[in-house]
C-alpha positions as CSV (number, residue, x, y, z in Angstrom):
1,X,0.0,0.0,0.0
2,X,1.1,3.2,-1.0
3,X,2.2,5.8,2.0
4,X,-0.5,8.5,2.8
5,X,2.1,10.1,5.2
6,X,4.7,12.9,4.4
7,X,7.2,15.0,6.3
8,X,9.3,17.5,6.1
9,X,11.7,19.1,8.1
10,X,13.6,22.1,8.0
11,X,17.0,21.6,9.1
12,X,17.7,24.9,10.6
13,X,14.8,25.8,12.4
14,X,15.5,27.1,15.4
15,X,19.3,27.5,14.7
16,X,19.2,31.6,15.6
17,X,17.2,30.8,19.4
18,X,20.7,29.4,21.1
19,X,22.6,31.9,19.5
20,X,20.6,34.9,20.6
21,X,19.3,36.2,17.5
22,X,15.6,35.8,18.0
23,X,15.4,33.3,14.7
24,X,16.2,32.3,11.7
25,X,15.1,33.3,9.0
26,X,18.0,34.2,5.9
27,X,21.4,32.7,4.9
28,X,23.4,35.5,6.7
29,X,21.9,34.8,10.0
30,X,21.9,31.3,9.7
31,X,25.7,31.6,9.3
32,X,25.9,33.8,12.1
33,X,24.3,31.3,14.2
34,X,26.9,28.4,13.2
35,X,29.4,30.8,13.9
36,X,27.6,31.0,17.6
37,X,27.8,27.8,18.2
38,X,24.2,27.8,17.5
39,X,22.4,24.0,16.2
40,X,18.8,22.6,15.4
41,X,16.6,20.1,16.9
42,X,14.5,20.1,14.2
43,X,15.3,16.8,13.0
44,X,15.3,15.1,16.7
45,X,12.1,16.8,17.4
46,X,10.3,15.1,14.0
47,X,12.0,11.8,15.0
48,X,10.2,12.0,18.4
49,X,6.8,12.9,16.5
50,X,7.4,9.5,14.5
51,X,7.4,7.6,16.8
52,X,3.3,7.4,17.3
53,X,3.5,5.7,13.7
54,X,3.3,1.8,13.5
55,X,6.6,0.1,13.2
56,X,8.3,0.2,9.3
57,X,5.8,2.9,8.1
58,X,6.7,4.1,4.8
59,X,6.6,7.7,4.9
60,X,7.0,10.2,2.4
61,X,9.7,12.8,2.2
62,X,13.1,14.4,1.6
63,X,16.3,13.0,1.2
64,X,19.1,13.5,4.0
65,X,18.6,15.9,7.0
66,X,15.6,17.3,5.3
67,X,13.0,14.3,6.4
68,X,14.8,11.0,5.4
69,X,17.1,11.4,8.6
70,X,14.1,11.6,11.3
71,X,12.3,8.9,9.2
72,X,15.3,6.2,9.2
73,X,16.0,7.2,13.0
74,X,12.5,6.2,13.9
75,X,12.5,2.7,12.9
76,X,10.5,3.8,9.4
77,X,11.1,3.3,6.0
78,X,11.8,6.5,4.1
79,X,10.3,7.0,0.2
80,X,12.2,9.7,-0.6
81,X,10.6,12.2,-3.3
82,X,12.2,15.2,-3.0
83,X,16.3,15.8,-2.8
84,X,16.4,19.5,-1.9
85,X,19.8,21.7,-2.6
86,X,23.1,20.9,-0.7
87,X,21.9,23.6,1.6
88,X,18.2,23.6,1.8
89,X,15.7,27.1,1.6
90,X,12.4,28.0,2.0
91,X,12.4,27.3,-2.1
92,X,13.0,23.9,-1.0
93,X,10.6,23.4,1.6
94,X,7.6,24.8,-1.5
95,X,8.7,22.5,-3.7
96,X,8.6,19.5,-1.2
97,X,5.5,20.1,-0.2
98,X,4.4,20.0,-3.9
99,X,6.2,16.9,-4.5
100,X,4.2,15.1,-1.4
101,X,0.8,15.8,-2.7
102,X,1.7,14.9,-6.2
103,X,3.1,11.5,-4.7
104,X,-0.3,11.0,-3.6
105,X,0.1,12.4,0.5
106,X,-2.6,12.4,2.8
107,X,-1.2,13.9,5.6
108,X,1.8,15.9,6.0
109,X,4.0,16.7,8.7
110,X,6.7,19.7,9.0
111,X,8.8,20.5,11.7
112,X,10.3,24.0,11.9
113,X,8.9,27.4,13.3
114,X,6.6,29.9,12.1
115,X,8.4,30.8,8.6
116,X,8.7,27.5,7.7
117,X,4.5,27.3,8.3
118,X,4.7,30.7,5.7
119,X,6.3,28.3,3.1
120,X,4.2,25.8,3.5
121,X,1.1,27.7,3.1
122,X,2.8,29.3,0.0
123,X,2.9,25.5,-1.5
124,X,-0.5,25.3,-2.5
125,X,-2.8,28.3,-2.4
126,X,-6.0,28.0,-3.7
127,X,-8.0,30.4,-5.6
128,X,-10.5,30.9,-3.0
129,X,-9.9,34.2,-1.7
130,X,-7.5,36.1,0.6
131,X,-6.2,33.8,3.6
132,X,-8.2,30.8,2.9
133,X,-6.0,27.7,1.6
134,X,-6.9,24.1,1.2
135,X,-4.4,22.8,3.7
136,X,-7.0,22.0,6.8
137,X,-5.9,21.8,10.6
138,X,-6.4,19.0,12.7
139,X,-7.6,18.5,16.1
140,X,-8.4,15.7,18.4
141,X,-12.2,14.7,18.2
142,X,-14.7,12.4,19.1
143,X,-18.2,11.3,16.9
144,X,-18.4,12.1,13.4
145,X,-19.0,15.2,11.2
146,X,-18.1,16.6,8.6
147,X,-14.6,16.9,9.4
148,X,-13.5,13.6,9.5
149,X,-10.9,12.2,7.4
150,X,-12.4,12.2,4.0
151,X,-10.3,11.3,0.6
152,X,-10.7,14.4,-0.6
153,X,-9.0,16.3,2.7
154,X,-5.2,17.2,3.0
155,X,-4.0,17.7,6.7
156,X,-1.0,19.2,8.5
157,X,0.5,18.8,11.5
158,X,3.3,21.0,12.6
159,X,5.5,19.9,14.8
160,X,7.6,23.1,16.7
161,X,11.2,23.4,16.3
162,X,12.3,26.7,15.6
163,X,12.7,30.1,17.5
164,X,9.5,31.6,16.4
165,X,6.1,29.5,17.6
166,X,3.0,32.0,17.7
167,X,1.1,30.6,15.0
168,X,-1.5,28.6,16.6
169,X,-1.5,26.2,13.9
170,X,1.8,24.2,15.9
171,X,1.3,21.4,18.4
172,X,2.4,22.0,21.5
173,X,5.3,19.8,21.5
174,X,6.2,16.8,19.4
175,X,4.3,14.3,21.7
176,X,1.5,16.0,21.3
177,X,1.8,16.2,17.4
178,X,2.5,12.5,18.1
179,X,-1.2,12.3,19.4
180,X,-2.7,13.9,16.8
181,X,-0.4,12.0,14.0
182,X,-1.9,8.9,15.7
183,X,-5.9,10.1,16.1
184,X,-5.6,11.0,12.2
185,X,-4.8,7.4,11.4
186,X,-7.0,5.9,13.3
187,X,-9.9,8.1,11.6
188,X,-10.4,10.2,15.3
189,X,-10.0,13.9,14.0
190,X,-11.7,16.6,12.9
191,X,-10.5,19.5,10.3
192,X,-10.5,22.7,11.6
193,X,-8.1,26.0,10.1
194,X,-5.7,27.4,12.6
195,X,-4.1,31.1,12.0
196,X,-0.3,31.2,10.2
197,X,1.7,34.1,12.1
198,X,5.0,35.4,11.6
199,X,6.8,38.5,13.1
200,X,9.5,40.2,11.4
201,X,12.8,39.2,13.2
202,X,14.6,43.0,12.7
203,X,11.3,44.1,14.5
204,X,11.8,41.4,16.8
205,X,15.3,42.2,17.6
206,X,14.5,46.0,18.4
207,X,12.2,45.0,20.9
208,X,9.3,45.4,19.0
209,X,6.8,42.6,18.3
210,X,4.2,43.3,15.0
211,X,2.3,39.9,14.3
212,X,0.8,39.2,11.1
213,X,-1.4,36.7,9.8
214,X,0.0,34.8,6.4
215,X,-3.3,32.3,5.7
216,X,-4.1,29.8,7.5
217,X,-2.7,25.5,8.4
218,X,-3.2,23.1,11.1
């Protein structure tokens, strides 16, 4: 049977947090982060998310640290569909996305922080009006409605790994987006939308904190 399930990872969320820079986002303070001493648990934290899967799932994803890593480190078999750049970007992390829900994914999982959460949403939106997109959220439920798990339905789960978390479309840790990964296979969930925010990190390094909503994800 053909894998419904697809991750992705961003391999330096959160680099910027240890290293005092408030994020990020851009190749100039990524380096500067490296130079800090500055590392990412991005793929650790999507490794501990895969573990709610059931032993040897073939999962969807990227090759190396972007996905294929966390996948082989959980005791699952990795279909890799994507090979991103030697050093991956937000380009990369669009094009993954479209690459899993060509390859037929159901359900995909990123881990990384709230501008990772921007790219996905700029994977696939729909012409259906301003911050709308078909990527539905997911949220632990009981009975049925009309937002169970239907053919027809992509969901995201996003697991938090990098410096910036205020969308409220992130589970609260990987465990939790371990729960959740688990409910949706087991047909428990309903879809709901959940807000995409991002703050500009200059702001955010002044002291000054201007939220703004980018669409909307799980």
């Amino acid at each position: 049977m053909n894998s419904s399930v697809a991750l992705i990872v961003n391999p330096i969320a959160g680099v910027g947090g240890a290293a005092g820079l408030k994020g990020s986002d851009g190749l100039a303070v990524q380096q500067l982060a490296r130079q800090r001493g500055g590392i990412s648990m991005a793929v650790e934290r999507a490794t501990q998310t895969l573990a709610w899967l059931p032993p040897n799932t073939e999962v969807l994803t990227c090759s190396g640290p972007m996905g294929q890593h966390s996948v082989e480190a959980a005791g699952h078999r990795a279909k890799v569909v994507y090979q991103p750049a030697k050093v991956s970007t937000a380009e990369d992390t669009i094009a993954a996305c479209q690459a899993m829900i060509s390859a037929g994914a159901k359900l995909i999982l990123f881990a990384g922080g709230d501008g990772t959460a921007r790219d996905i949403v700029k994977a696939n939106l729909p012409p259906m009006g301003e911050g709308k997109t078909s990527f539905p959220s997911l949220r632990l439920g009981e009975g049925r409605g009309e937002g169970k798990n239907s053919p027809q339905q992509i969901a995201v789960i996003a697991i938090p790994a990098g410096v910036k978390i205020y969308s409220p479309c992130f589970a609260i840790s990987p465990a939790a987006a371990g729960r959740m990964l688990a409910a949706f296979l087991a047909g428990n969930t309903e879809i709901e939308n959940k807000a995409v925010i991002d703050v500009a990190e200059d702001d955010l390094r002044a002291g000054r904190v201007e939220l703004r909503e980018y669409g909307t994800l799980p």
